[in-house]
N, C-alpha and C positions, 0 to 999 in steps of 0.2 A: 860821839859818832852819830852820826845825821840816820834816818832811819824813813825807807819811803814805802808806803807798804798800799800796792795796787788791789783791787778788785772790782768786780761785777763785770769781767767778764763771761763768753757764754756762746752760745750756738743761737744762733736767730735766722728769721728767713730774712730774704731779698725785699727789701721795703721796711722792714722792725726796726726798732730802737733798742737802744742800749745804753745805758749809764755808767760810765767808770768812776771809779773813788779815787782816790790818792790821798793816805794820810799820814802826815808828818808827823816826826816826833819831837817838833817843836815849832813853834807858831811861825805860819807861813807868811807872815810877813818880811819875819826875819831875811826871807830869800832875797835878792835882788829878781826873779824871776822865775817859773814853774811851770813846765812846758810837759807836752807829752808829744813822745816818737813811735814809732811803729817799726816791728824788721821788715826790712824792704822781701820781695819773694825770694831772695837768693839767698839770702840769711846772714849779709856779710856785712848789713849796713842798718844802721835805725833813722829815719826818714824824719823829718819832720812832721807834726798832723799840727800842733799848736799851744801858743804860748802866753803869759797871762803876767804881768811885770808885776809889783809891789805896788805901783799905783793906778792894779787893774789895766793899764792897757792891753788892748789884746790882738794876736795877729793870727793867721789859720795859711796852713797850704792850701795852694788851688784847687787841689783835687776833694779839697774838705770845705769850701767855701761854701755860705748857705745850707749846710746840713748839719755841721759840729758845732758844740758850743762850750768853751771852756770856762768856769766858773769857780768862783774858793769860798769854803763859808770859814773866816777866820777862826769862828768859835770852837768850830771843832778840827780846827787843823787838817781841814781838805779842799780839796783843788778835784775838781769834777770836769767830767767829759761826758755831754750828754751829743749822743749821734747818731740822726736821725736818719729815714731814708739806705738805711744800707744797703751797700753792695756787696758781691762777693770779693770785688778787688779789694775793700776795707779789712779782708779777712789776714790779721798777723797778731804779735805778740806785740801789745801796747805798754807802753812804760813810760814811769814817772818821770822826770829828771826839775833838778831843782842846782839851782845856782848861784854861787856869793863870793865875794869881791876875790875870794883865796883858792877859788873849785869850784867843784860840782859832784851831786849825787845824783846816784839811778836806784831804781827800785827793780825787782826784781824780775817783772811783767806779770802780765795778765793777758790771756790767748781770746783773740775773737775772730769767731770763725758765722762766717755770712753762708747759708748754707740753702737752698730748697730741699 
């Protein structure tokens, strides 16, 4: 069983940076792909923020364009989310999600809350 294990969320102001973790329990290659979602405000739905393919390509929502940046150090079996400039609308429960030819896993979140 696949195992996705989020952190470095946190409280920050309007304008701070943030870096999430995500690390796998088995080498992130293996994914076909390694994205992170966010819960939308309602709490019904995990949104897209961005995603990072097995041969690094990479794609972002709009509303994250020019300030996130998704990144994987394979050595140590993590896939990072550095994001910069925040806002309070960035403020949710950010989660891993990783997926292969049979599925897909999610991690269990990590909360970031954009806050003055």
């Amino acid at each position: 069983q696949v195992q996705l294990v989020e952190s470095g969320g946190g409280l920050v102001h309007p304008g701070g940076s943030l870096r999430l973790a995500c690390v796998a329990s088995r080498s992130v290659t293996s994914f076909n792909s390694m994205a992170w979602y966010r819960l939308n405000p309602a709490g019904n739905q995990r949104d897209f923020v961005a995603r990072i393919t097995r041969g690094t390509d990479t794609s972002y929502a709009d509303s994250v364009k020019g300030r996130f940046t998704i990144s994987r150090d394979n050595a140590k079996n993590t896939v990072f989310l550095q994001m910069n400039s925040l806002k309070p609308e960035d403020s949710a429960v950010y989660y891993c999600h990783a997926t292969v030819a049979y599925g897909n896993y999610w991690g269990k979140g990590t909360r970031v809350t954009v806050s003055s």
